[in-house]
Phi, psi and omega in degrees: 000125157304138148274174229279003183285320181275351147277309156344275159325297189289014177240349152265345148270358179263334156272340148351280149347280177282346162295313188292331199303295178281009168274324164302329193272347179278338177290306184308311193295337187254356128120027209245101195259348165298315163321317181288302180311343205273338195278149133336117203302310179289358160279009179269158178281351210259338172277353170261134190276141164265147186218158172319133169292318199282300166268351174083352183316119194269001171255172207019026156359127149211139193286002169266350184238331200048047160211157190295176187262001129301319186310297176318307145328286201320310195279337179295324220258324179266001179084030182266000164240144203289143176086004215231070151257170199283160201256124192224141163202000000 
């Protein structure tokens, strides 16, 4: 389980991000890149992780789901995601 510091942070960069975006995509068209530095480091998209929803775990992320790929087992095995059974051949 993460901690609740390292989820916090990464969700504060995630609002970050979106305060930021279009003002970042007018700077980038007009080339104006002293400007651009000038903006918050945490406000690139490039600084964000994907983490679990559930557990915050930042490896084995899978992004069709937003949860790890224990979370996923677990929950897959109990049926609790719709379409989703275990592979039998």
């Amino acid at each position: 389980m993460a901690k609740e510091s390292m989820k916090a942070r990464e969700e504060k960069r995630r609002e970050m991000v979106e305060k930021y975006a279009e003002k970042r995509a007018a700077l980038k068209a007009e080339g104006d890149f002293i400007a651009l530095q000038k903006l918050p480091k945490n406000s690139s998209k490039v600084r964000l992780h994907n983490r679990c929803n559930l557990s915050g775990r930042p490896k084995g992320y899978m992004r069709m789901f937003g949860i790890s790929r224990i979370n996923f087992r677990e929950m897959a095995l109990k049926g609790q995601i719709p379409g989703v059974k275990k592979a039998s051949w």
